[in-house]
Backbone as a ProteinNet text record, in pm:
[ID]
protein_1_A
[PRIMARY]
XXXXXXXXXXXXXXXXXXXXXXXXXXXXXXXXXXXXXXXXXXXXXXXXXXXXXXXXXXXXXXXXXXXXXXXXXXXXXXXXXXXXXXXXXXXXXXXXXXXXXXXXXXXXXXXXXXXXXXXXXXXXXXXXXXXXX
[TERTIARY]
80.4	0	85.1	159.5	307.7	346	340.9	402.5	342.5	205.1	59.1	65.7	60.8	94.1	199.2	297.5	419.9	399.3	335.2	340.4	200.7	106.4	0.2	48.5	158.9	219.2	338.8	380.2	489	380.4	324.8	214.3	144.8	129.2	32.2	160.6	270.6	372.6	413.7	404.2	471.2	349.9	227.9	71.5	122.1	166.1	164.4	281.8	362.8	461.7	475.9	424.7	402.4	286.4	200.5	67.9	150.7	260.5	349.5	373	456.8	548.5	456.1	303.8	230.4	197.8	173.9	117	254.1	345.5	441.3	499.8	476	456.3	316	252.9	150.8	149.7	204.9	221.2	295.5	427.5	551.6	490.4	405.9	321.4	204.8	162.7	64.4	154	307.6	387	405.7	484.3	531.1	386.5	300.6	165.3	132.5	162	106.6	219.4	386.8	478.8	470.4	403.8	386.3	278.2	164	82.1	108.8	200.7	187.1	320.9	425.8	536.9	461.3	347.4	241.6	140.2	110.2	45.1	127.9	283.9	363.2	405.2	465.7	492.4	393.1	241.9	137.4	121.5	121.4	129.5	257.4	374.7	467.6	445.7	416.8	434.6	261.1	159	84.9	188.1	245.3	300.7	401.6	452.2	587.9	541.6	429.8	432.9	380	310.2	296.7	392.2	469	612.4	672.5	703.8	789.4	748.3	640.3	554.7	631.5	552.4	621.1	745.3	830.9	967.9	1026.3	977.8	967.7	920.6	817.2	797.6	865.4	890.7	965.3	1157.8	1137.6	1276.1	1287.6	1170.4	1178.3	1121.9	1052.5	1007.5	1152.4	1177.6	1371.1	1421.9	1508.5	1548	1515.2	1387.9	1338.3	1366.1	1324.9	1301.2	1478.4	1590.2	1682	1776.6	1719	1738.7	1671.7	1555.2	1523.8	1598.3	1677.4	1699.7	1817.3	1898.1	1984.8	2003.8	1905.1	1883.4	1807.9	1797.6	1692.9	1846.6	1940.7	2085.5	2142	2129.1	2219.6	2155.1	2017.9	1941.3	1983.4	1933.9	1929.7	2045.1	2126.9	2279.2	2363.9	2333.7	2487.8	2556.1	2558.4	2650.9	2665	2802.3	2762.4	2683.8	2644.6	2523.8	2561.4	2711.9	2812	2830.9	2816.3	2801.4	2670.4	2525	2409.9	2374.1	2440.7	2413.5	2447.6	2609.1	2695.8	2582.3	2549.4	2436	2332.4	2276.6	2169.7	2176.6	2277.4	2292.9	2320.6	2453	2495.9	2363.4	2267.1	2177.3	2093.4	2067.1	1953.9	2074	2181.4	2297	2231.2	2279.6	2246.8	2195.4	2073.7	1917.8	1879.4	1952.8	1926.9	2017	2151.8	2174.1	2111.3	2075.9	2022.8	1894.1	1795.5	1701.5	1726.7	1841.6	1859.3	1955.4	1987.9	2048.2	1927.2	1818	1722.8	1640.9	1616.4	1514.1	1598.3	1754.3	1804.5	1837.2	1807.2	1831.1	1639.6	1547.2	1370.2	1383.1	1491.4	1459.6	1511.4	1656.9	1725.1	1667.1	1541.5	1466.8	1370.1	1337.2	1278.4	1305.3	1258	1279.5	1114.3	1118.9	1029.2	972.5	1054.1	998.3	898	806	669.2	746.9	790.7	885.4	785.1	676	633	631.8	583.7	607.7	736.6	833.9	1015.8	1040.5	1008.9	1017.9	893	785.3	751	782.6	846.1	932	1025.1	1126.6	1247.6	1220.5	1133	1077.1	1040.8	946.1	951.6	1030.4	1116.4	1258.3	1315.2	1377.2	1480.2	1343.5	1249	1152.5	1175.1	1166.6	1170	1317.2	1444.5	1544.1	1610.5	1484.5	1528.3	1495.2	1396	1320.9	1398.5
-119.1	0	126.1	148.7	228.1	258.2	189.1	185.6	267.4	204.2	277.3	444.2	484.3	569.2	705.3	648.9	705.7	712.7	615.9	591.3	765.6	701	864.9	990.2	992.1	1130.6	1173.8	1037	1072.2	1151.1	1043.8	1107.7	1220	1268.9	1380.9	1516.7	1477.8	1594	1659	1503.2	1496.6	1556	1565.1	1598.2	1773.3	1817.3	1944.5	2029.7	1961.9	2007.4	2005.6	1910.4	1913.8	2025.1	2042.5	2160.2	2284.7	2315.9	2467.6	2465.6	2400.5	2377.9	2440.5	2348.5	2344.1	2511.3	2596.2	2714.9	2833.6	2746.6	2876.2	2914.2	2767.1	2795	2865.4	2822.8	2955	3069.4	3058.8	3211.8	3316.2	3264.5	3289.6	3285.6	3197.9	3222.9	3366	3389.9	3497.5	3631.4	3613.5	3743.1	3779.7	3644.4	3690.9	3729.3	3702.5	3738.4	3876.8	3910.8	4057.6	4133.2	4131.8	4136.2	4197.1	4127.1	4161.9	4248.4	4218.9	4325	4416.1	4452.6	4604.9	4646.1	4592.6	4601.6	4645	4572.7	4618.5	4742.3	4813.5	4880.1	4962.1	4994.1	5114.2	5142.4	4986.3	5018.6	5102.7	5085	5151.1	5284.8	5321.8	5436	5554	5493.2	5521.7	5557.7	5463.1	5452.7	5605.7	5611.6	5687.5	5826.1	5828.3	5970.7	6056.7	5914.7	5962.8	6008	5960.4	6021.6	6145.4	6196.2	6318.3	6420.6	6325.4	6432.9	6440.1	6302.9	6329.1	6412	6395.5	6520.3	6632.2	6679.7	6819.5	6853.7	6766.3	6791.9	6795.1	6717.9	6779.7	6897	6917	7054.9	7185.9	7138.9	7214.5	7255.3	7127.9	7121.1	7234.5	7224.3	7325.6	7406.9	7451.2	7571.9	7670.6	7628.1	7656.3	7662.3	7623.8	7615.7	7785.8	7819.3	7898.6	8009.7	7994.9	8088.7	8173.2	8049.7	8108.8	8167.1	8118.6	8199.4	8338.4	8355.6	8498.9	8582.6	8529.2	8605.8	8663.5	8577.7	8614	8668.7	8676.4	8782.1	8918	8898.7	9070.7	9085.9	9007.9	9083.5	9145.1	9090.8	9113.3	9312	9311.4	9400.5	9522.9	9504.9	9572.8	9653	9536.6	9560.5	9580.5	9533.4	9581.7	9462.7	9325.2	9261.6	9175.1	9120.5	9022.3	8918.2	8883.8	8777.8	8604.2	8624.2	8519.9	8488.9	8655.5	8671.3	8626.9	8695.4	8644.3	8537.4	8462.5	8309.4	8234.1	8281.1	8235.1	8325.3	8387.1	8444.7	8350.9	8378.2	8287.2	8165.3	8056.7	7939.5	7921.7	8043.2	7983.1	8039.2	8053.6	8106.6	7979.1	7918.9	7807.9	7681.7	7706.6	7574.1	7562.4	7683.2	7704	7627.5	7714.7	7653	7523.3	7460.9	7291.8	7219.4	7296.7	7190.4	7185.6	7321.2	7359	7229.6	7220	7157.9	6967.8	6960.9	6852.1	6804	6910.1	6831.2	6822	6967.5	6939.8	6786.9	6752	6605.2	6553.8	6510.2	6382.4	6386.3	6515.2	6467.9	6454.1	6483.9	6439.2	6295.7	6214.2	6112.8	6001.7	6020.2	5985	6020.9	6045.1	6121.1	5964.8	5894.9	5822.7	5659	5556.7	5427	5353.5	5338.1	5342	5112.3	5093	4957.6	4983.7	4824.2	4816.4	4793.2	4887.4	4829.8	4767.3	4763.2	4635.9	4507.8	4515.8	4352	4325.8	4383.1	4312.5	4293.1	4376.9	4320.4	4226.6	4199.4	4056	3959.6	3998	3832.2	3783.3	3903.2	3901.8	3798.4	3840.5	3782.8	3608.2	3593.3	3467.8	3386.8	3443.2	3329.4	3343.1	3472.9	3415.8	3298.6	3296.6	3181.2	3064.5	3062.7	2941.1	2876.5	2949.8	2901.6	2835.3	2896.9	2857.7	2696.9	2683.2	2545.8	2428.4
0	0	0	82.3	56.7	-54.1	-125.1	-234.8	-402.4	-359.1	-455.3	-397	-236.4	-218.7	-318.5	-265.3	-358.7	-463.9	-542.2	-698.6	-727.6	-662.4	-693.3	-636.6	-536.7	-528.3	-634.5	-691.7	-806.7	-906.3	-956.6	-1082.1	-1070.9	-967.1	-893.2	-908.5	-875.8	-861.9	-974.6	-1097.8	-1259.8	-1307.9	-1297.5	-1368.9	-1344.1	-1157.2	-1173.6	-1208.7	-1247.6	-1245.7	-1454.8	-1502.2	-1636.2	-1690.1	-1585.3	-1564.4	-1585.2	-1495.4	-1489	-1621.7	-1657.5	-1769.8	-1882.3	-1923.9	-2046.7	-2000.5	-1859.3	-1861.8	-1850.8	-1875.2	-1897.3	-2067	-2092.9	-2272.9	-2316.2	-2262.6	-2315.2	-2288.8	-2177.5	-2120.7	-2201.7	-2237.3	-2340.2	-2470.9	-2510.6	-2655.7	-2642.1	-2533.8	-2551.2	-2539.3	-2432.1	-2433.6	-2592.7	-2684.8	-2801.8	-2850.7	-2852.9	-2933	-2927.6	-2782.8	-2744.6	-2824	-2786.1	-2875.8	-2989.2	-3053.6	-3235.9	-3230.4	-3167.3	-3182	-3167.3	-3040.1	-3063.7	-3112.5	-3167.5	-3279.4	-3396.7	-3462.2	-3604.7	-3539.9	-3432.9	-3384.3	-3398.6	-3347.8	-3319.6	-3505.1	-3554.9	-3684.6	-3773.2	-3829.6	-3799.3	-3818.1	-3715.8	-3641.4	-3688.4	-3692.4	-3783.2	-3867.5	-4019	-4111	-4137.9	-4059.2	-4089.5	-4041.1	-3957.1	-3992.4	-3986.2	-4110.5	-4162.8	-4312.1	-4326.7	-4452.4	-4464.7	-4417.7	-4406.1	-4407.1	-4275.7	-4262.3	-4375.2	-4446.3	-4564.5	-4655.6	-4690.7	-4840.4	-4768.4	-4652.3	-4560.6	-4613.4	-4580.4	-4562	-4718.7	-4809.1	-4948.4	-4981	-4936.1	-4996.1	-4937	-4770.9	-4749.7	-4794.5	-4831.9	-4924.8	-5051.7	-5133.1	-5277.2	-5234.8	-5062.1	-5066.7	-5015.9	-4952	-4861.1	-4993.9	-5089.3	-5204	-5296	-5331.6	-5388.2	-5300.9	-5133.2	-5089.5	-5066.5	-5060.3	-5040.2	-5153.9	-5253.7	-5406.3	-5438.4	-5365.2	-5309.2	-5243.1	-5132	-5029.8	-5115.7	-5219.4	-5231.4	-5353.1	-5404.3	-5523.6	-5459.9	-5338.6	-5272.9	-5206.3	-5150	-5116.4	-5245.3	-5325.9	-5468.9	-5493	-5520.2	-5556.4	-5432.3	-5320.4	-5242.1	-5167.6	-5119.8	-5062.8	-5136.7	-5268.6	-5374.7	-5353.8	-5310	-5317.3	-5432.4	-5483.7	-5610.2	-5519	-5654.2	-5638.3	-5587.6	-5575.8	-5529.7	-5336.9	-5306.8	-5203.8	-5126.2	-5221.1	-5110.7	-5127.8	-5235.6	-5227.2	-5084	-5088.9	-4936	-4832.8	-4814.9	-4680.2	-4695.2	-4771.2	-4770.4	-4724.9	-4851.2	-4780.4	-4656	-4590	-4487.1	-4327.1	-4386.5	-4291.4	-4316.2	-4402.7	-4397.3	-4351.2	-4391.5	-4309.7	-4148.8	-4103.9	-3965.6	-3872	-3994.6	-3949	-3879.7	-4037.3	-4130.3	-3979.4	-3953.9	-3847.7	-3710.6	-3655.6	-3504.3	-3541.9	-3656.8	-3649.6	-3625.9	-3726.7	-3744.7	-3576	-3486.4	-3365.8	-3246.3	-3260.9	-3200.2	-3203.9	-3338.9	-3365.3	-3311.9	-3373.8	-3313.2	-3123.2	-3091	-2929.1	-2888.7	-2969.5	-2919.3	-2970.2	-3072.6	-3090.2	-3028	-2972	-2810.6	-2677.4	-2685.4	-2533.2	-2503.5	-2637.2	-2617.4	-2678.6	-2636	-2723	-2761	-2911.9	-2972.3	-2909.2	-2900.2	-2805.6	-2718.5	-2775.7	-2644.6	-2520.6	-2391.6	-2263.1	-2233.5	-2183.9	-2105.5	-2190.5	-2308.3	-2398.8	-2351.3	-2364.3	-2345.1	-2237.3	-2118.6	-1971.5	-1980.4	-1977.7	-1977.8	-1971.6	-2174	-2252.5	-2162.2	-2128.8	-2038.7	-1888.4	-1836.5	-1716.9	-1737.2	-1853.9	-1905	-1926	-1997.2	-2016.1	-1900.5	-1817.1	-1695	-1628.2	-1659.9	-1562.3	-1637.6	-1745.3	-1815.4	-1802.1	-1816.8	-1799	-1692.6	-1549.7	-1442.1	-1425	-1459.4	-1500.1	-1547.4
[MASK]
+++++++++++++++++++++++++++++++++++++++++++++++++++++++++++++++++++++++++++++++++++++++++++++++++++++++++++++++++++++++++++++++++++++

């Protein structure tokens, strides 16, 4: 009788202990699930508005372009300078610009990380669990 004992606490221990196991693979299947969703949610989201920006930033490209071929034909006219000169003003005033803007974005785009953090601390949590196993 001892023995039947032992034998249904083996099977009983292996049932729950095979129970963890089958609910930590699912568990790890619903993290990666959530995962992607919101990886195609952020991507998404992105992709709606970057394009906008980009047209923008095209047009603001040939509108900057024109406008600084103005400036430097109203220096030429106005100030008397050759027309060699308000090119260099001009450009080197939209240079300026072009970089103050371009160091502003890249330090708003180092302010943040475009990762779901809770999906990755999840996953993260999952495997150091699973590995412990």
């Amino acid at each position: 009788m001892t023995t039947k004992v032992e034998n249904e606490n083996s099977v009983g221990v292996a049932g729950l202990v095979g129970g963890i196991v089958q609910d930590a693979q699912n568990l790890m299947r619903q993290q990666l699930t959530l995962f992607q969703v919101e990886m195609k949610n952020d991507l998404r989201r992105t992709r709606n508005a970057t394009i906008p920006l980009a047209i923008g930033a095209v047009v603001g490209l040939i509108s900057g372009f024109l406008f600084g071929a103005m400036i430097a034909h109203l220096l030429h006219e106005v100030a008397h300078l050759p027309l060699w000169g308000g090119y260099a003003i001009a450009g080197g005033a939209f240079a300026l610009l072009g970089g103050g803007l371009v160091l502003w974005g890249k330090s708003k785009f180092d302010s943040f990380n475009p990762l779901p953090e809770k999906a990755v601390e999840g996953l993260k949590e999952n495997i150091q669990w699973k590995t412990k196993i």
